[in-house]
N, C-alpha and C positions, 0 to 999 in steps of 0.2 A: 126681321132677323132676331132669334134668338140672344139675349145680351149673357155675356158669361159673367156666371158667379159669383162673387170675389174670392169663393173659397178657393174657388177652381181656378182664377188667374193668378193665385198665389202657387197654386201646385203647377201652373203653367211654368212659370219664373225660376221655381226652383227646380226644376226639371231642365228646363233653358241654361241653367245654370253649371247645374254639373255636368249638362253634357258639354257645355263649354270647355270648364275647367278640364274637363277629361282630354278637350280638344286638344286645351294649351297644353297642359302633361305630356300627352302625346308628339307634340309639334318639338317639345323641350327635347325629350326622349330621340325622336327621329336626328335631332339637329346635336345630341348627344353623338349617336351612336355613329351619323353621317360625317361629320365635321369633326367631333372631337378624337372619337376613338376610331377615326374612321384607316387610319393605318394599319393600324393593331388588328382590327377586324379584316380589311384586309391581307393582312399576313396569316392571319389565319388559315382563311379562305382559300387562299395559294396552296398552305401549307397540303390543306387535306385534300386540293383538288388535284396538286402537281406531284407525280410520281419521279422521283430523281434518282436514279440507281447507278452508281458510277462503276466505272467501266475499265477494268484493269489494262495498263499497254502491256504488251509483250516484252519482256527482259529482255536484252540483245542475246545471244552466245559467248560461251567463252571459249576459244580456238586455240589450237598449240597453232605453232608454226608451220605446220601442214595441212592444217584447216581441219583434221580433228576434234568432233566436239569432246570440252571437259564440262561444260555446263551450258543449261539449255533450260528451256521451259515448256512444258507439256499444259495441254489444254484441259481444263477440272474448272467446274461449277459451285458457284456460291447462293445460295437461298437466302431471300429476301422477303420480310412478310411487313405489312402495312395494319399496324395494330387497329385502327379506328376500324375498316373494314372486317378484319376477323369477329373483333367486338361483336357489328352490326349483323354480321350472319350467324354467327357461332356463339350459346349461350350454354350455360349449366351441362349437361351433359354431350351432348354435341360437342361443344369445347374440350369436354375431357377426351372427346373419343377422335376429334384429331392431334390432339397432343400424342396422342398415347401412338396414333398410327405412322406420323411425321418422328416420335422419338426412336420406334422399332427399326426406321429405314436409315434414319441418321445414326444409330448406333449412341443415344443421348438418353437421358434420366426423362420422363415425361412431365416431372414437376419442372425441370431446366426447362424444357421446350416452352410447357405452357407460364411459366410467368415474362420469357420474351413475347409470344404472343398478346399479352394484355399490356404489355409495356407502355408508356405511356410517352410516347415519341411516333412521329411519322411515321419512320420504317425503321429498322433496323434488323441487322444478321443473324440468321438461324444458325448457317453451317456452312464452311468454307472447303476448298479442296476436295469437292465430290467429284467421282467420276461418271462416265456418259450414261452406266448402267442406273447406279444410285440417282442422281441427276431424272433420269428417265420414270423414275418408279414413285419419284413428288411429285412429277405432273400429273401420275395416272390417278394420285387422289384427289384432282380437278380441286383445290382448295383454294375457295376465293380470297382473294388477297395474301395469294405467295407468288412469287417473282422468281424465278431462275435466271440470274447471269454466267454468262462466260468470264472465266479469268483463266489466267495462268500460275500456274507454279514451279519452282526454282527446281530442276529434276538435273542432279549429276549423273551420269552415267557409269561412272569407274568407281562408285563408291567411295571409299577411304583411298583418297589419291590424292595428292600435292595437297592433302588439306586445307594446312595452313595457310599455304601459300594464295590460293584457289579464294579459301575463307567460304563464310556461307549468308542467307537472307534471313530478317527475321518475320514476322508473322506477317509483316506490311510490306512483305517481300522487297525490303529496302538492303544494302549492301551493311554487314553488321563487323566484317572482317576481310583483312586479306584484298586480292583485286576485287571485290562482290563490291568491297566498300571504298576502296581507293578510287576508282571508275563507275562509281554511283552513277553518278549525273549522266553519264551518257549510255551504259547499261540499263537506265531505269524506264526513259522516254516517260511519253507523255498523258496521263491518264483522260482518258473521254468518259461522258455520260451522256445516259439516255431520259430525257426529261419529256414529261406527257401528262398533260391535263385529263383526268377522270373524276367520273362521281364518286360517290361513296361504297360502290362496288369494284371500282376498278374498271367500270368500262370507258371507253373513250368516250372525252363532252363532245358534243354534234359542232360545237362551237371554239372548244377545245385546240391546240397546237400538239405536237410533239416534235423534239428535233432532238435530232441523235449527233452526237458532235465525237468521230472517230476515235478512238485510242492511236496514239502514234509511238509505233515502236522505237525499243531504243535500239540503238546501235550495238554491233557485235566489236567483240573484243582480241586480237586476234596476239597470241603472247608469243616472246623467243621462245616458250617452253617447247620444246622437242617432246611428245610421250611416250617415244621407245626408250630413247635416256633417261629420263623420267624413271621410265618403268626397271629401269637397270640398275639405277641408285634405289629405289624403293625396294627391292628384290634384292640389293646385295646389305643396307642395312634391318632388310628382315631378319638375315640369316645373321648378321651379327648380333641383333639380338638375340637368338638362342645361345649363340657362342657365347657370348661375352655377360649375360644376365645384367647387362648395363642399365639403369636410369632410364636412358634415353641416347638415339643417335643423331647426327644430325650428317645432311651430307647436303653439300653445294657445288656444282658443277659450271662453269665459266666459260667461254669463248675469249680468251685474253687480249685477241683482236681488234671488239667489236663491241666490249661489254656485255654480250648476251648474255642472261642465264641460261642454260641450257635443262637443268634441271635446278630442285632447292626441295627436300625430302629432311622430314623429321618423321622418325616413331618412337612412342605410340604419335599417332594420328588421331582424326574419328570421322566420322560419314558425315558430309556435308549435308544428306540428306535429313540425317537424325539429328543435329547440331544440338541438341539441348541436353543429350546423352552420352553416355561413355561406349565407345565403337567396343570394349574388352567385356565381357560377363562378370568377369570378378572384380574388374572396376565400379561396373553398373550396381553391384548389389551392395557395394559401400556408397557409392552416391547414393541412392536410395535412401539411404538412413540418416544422410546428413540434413541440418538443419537450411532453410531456404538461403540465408545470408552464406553458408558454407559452401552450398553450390553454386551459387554464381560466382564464387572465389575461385570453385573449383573450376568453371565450365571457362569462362577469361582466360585462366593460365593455360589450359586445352586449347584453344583457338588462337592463344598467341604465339606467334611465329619468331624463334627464338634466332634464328637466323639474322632474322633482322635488328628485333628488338633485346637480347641479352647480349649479356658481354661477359667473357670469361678469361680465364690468363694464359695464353698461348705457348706458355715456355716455350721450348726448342724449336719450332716454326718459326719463330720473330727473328732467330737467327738471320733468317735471309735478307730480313729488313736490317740488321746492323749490318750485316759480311756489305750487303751490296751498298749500303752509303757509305762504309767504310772507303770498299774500292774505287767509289765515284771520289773521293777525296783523297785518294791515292795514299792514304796514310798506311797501302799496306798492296800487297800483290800475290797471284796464285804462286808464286813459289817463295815468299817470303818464308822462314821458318820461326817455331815460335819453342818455349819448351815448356810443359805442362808439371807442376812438382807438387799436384795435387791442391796445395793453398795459395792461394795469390791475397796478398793484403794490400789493399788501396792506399796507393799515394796520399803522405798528407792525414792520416788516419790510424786507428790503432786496431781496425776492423779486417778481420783474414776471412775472404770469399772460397770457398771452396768447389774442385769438383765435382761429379758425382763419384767419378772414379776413387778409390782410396788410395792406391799407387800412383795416379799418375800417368799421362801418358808419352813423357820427355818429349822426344824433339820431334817435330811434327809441322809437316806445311799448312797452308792455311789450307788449303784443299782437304787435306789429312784433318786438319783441327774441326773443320765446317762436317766432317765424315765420322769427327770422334765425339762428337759436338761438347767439345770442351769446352767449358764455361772462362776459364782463366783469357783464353783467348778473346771471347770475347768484350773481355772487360777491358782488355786493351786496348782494342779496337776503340770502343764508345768513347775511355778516356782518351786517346790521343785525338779523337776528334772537337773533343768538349761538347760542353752542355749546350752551348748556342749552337753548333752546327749539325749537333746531333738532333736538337728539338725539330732544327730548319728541317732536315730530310723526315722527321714524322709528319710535320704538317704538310711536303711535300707529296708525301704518300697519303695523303689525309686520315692521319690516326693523330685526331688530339680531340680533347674535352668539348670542343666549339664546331668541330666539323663533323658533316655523314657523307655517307656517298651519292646522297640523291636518289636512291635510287626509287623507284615507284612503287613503292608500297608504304602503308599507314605503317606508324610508331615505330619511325627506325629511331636505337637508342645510336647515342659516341662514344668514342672510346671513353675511357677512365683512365685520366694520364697525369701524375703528379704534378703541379703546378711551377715552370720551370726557375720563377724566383724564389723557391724556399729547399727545390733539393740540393745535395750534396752530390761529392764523386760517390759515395757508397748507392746512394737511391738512383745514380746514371749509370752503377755496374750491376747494380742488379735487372736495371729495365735492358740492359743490351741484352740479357740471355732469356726474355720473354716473364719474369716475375716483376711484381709490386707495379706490372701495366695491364689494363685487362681491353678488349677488343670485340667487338663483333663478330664474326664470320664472317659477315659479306663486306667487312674492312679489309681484313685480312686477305682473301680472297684477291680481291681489289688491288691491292699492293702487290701480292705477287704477282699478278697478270700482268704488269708494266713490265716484270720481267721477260716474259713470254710475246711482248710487242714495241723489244726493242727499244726500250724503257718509256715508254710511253703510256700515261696513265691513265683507264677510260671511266665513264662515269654507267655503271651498270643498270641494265633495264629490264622489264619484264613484260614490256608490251610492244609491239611493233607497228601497229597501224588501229584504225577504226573502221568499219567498215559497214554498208547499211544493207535493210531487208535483201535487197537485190546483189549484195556482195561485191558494191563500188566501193572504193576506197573514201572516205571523208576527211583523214584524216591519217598523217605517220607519222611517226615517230624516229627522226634521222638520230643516229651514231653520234657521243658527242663525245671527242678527246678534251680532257680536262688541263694536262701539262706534262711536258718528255721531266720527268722525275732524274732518271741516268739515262747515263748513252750507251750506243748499241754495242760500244768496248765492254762496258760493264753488266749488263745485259749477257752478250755470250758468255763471261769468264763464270756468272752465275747459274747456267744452263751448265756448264762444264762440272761444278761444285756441286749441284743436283743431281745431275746423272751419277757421279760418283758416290753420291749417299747411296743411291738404288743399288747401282750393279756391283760395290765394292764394301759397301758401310751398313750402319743399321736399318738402311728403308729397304732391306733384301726383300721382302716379304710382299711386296709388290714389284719384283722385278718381273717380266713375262717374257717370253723367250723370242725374239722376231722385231721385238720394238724396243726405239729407245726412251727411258721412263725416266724421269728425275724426282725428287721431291727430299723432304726432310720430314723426320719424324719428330713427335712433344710429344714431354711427361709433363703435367704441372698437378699441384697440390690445390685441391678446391679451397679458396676463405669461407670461412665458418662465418655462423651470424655474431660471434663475440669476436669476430676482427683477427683470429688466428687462422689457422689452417689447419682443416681435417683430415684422415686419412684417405679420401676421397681423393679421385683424381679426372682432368679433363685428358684425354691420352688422343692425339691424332695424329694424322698423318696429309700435309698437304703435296700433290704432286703434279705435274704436269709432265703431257705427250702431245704428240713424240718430240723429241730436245731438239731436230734439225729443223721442223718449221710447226709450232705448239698450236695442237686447235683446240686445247680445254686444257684448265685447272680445277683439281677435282681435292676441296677438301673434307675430310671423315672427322668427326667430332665424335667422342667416346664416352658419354657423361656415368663418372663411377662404373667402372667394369667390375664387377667381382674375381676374383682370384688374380692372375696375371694382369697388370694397370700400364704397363707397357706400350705407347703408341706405336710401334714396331711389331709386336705379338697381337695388340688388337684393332686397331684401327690400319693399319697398310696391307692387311689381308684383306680387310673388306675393298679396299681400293683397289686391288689387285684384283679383283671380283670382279667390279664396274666396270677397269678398263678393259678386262680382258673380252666384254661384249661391246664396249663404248666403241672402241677404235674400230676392231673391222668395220662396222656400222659406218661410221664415218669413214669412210673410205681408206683406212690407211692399214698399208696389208702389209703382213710381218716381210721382214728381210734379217734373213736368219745367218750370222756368221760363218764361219766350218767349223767349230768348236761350237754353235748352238744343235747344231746340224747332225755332230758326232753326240751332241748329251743326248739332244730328242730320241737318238735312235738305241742309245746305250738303256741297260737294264738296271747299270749300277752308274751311280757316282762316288767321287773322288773327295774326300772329306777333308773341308777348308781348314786354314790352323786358324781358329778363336782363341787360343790360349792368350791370357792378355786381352783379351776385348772385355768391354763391359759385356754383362748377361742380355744389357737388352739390347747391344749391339750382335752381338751374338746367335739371336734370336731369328733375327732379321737377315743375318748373313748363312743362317743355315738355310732359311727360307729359301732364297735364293738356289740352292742346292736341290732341293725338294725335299731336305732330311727333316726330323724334327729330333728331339730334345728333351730331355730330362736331367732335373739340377739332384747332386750327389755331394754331402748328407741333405736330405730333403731341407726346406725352410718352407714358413711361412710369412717370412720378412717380405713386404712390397717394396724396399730398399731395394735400389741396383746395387750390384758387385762385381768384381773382377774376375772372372773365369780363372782360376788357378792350372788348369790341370783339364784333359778331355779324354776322352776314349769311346772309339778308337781313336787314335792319334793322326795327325792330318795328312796328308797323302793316298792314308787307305783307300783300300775301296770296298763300300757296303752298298745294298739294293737298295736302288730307292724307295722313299718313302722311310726309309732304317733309321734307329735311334741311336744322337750320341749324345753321352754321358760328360756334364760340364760339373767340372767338382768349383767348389768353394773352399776356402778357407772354415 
C-alpha cells in the first residue's frame, strides 16, 4: 500500500480541519437559530404563513317605538392585501400596473394604492365601505394576495333626523355621540375573524388549519322615540326657522306619565350619514376653509345635543316651578289677590325689582298674575317661602348644581344655581321669575311633567328595551318614578293656571280650537361671554295637553330670533304647529264648545280688548282670535310695553285673519 506523503497528510489535516470548524460553525448557527432565536423565528414564520383578517359584527338597529328603523347597517366590502406576497408576484412594472388598475376602481391616487402595497407589515387595508358592484370588479383582477371581507356600515335612513339625539359612528364604526355611543357596548357586538395558514402565495398549506370564529351581532336598540312625533317637531321647527331666522331651535316632547321622550329635535341638524360635514351648503363652504383644530371645534359643537348638555335661563317657564312650590307650601292660593305698582323693592334691601310692565298691573289673582306673568308677584311668593324651602323644592324637582335627571344619553350638563350659602333675598327674587338660574331643557321638561302626573316626578328615558337578531327581548328598560314633588291638590290648581295662560293670557298663539292646551310662555336675555347680558334672547314656550288627562309636554326653545324675541310671537306658534298634528295622532280628538263651534263656522271674529296688556301678552291673545297685529308709531325696540290704545276697538268685528292696530306710548 501506497504510504501518503507528508505533504499530502498535511493538506489532509488541514482540510479535515476546516471542514470541521465549518461543522462546528454550523452546529453553533443551527443551535443559534433553533434554541436561541428560535421564537422570534418562529413568529415570524406564523406571521407570513397565517392570514388573520378580521371580521366586522353587525351593529344592532336603532328602532323608534314602533319598530321603525332610524339606523341600521348595510353590507359593503373592505380590501385587504398581504404585502409579502404582492412583493413576490408583482415587481417594477407589473407593480405599477396593478396599482394603477386597483387605484382606477377604488376611486384612490395610484401612488396611495401602491405604497400600501409594499408596506411593510403582514396585511393591511386598501379600502373600506365598497359596494357588491365595486367589491365585484377587485376580484375580476385575480390579484394575488388581495383579500375581500365582508363588513358592515352604519346606514341611517331618514337622513338628518333626530341627529343629535340618534348621534353617529366613527370610522371604526364605534358609537362617537348620542345613543350610537351611549349603548355602545351592546349596539357594537362582537367582532370574529378568519385566520388560515398559507404559503407565500396565498394558497392553502396542505398541512395548514384555518378556522373562522363568527362575528356575533350586537343587539338592537329599540327607543320611546315615536317617528311620526318626531317627524312633527322636526317639521314644525323647520318652519320656525324660516320664520323667526333664529340661531337655532330646540324642541322636546315628554310623556309626563312615564318619562318617555317622545320626541328631542334641534336645527340645524346634519346627516348622521356624512357626520364629518356640515348637512347646510353655505355652512360646508366656511367649514371648508377652516383650519383642522377649527373643525373639530366646529364638528363637537354640531353633534352635541343641546337638549341635554346646555343650559340656558328659562325666565317666565320657571314660573311654574315657583307658582307650584309656592302652592304646595300654601303660602298663597288661586284666588289669593296680589297688586302689581310696577316696582317691588326687596325686604331688607335698598334694591327695587321691577316689571316688565311700566304701568303696572294693580290687583290681580294669582291666576291673573301667573297669566300676566308679573314678576312682583313672584318675588313674593319665593320670599315668603325663604331660601331653605325654596332651595328644598328645586332639589326636589331636581334643578340644582349636583343633580341630572339620568337620563340615558352621554354629557348631560346641571343646572347653574347660585350657591344657597352666599345669596341674598335680592338673588332668591330674582331666581323665582326664571333669571340669574340657568337649566337644561330636559330639566325643565322634567319638572313640569310632575305637574302633568299628579305631582309625581319621573326619571326620563330614551330607550325602552334590547332586543336580539331574532327580535327577543334581552333586556328592558322599566319606568322609574323618582319622588311625589307636590300633591295632586296642587298639580290640578296648576293645570288650571296653565290652561289659562293658553285660552285667556299670553300663550294665545298656541291655543287650538277642540282641545284643552296649557302652558306659559319665557323671554329671557342671553349672558354674554363678559358676564352681562346681550340683546339676544332664549324666547319659549312650554305647554302641555290636553289639561283633563296630559299625554305630552312639549317645550320650543328659540335661540335669538331676529325681529320680534317674544316667546308668545315665536316659539307658541311653533307649538301650536306640533300640537295641532301631535294630538289627533295620539288619539285625542277635539271637543269643540258652542262658541268654538259658532267661531269655526264664523267668517269674522270679534276683537279682544288688549288695551292694557303687555305687547307680548297681547300678541299671543290675538293669536288666539286668528287676528294678527301691527305696533302704531312703528318701533324697533325688543323691550316689551304696554298696549295704550288699539284699533279696531274691542268688541268689533273684522274677518279673520284682519289686522289690529296696538299703539304705544
Amino acid at each position: 500500500m501506497a504510504k501518503v506523503s507528508g505533504r499530502n497528510k498535511k493538506r489532509i489535516i488541514i482540510t479535515f480541519g476546516m471542514i470541521s470548524l465549518l461543522l462546528i460553525l454550523l452546529a453553533f448557527r443551527l443551535a443559534w437559530i433553533q434554541v436561541v432565536k428560535a421564537e422570534e423565528y418562529s413568529k415570524i414564520a406564523t406571521d407570513q404563513q397565517t392570514s388573520d383578517i378580521p371580521l366586522e359584527a353587525k351593529r344592532g338597529n336603532i328602532l323608534d317605538r314602533n319598530g321603525k328603523e332610524l339606523a341600521t347597517s348595510a353590507a359593503c366590502y373592505t380590501v385587504w392585501a398581504r404585502p409579502a406576497e404582492i412583493k413576490e408576484n408583482y415587481k417594477g412594472e407589473k407593480l405599477d400596473e396593478i396599482s394603477s388598475s386597483l387605484a382606477v376602481i377604488l376611486n384612490m391616487k395610484a401612488s396611495e394604492v401602491r405604497e400600501k402595497l409594499v408596506k411593510e407589515q403582514a396585511l393591511i387595508k386598501i379600502a373600506k365601505y365598497l359596494d357588491k358592484e365595486t367589491s365585484d370588479k377587485v376580484n375580476e383582477l385575480d390579484i394575488r394576495g388581495i383579500d375581500i371581507a365582508e363588513n358592515t356600515k352604519r346606514y341611517y335612513p331618514l337622513g338628518n333626523f333626530a341627529s343629535q339625539l340618534l348621534g353617529s359612528v366613527n370610522d371604526d364604526n364605534l358609537g362617537r355621540s348620542g345613543v350610537e355611543q351611549e349603548y355602545n357596548e351592546y349596539l357594537s357586538g362582537v367582532a370574529g375573524r378568519w385566520i388560515k395558514n398559507t404559503d407565500i402565495n396565498g394558497n392553502k398549506l396542505s398541512y395548514g388549519q384555518e378556522t373562522y370564529y363568527k362575528a356575533e351581532d350586537g343587539l338592537n336598540v329599540t327607543l320611546t322615540i315615536d317617528e311620526v312625533i318626531q317627524h312633527y317637531a322636526e317639521n314644525a321647527i323647520a318652519n320656525g326657522m324660516k320664520e323667526t331666522k333664529a340661531n337655532r331651535i330646540m324642541c322636546l316632547v315628554m310623556d309626563p306619565k312615564t318619562g318617555d321622550v317622545l320626541a328631542m329635535a334641534t336645527n340645524p341638524g346634519f346627516d348622521p350619514n356624512t357626520p364629518t360635514e356640515p348637512d347646510r351648503k353655505k355652512e360646508k363652504t366656511v367649514f371648508d376653509k377652516m383650519s383642522d383644530k377649527d373643525q373639530v371645534t366646529y364638528l363637537n359643537q354640531m353633534w352635541r345635543n343641546p337638549i341635554v348638555s346646555d343650559t340656558y335661563e328659562p325666565g317666565s317657564t320657571f314660573k311654574l316651578v315657583t307658582t307650584s312650590s309656592a302652592l304646595e307650601e300654601r303660602v298663597t292660593n288661586l284666588k289669593k289677590t296680589y297688586t302689581c305698582n310696577v316696582g317691588y323693592t326687596v325686604p331688607g334691601t335698598h334694591v327695587t325689582l321691577h316689571c316688565w310692565s311700566p304701568k303696572g298691573h294693580g290687583t290681580e289673582t294669582l291666576i291673573q298674575a301667573v297669566g300676566n306673568s308679573c314678576n312682583p308677584v313672584q318675588i313674593q311668593l319665593a320670599l315668603a317661602m325663604g331660601k331653605e324651602t325654596y332651595y328644598n323644592y328645586l332639589e326636589m324637582f331636581g334643578i340644582t348644581d349636583t343633580s341630572k335627571t339620568n337620563i340615558d344619553l352621554p354629557a348631560e350638563a346641571s343646572a347653574q344655581v347660585q350657591p344657597k350659602d352666599i345669596i341674598g333675598p335680592v338673588e332668591l327674587a330674582t331666581m323665582s321669575y326664571g333669571q340669574g338660574i340657568a337649566v337644561t331643557p330636559i330639566q325643565l321638561v322634567s319638572a313640569v311633567c310632575a305637574i302633568g302626573n299628579d305631582g309625581v316626578l319621573m326619571q326620563p328615558r330614551v330607550v325602552k328595551k334590547l332586543t336580539d337578531s331574532d327580535g327577543d327581548t334581552v333586556k328592558e328598560y322599566e319606568t322609574k318614578e323618582i319622588r311625589k314633588v307636590i300633591s295632586s291638590k296642587t298639580a290640578n290648581d296648576m293645570k288650571k293656571i296653565m290652561e289659562f295662560v293658553v285660552s285667556e293670557g299670553g300663550g294665545g298663539n298656541a291655543k287650538i280650537a277642540g282641545f284643552r292646551i296649557g302652558g306659559k310662555t319665557g323671554t329671557a336675555d342671553k349672558p354674554s361671554s363678559d358676564g352681562k347680558y346681550s340683546s339676544d334672547t332664549y324666547s319659549s314656550f312650554i305647554g302641555m295637553a290636553p289639561m283633563d288627562d296630559p299625554k305630552l309636554v312639549v317645550l320650543v326653545v328659540v335661540d335669538s330670533p331676529k325681529g320680534i324675541q317674544f316667546g308668545s310671537a315665536t316659539a307658541a306658534p311653533i307649538a301650536k304647529e306640533f300640537l295641532e298634528n301631535a294630538l289627533p295622532y295620539l288619539g285625542v280628538n277635539p271637543k269643540y264648545t258652542k262658541d268654538e263651534e259658532k267661531d269655526l263656522k264664523a267668517e269674522y271674529a270679534y276683537v279682544p280688548d288688549v288695551t292694557g296688556k303687555s305687547y307680548s301678552d297681547a300678541i299671543g291673545i290675538l293669536g288666539s282670535y286668528g287676528l294678527k297685529y301691527k305696533v302704531t308709531p312703528k318701533t324697533s325696540s325688543k323691550k316689551d310695553f304696554d298696549v295704550v290704545d288699539q284699533y279696531p276697538k274691542a268688541g268689533k268685528k273684522i274677518k279673520k285673519g284682519g289686522k289690529v292696530y296696538l299703539y304705544r306710548e
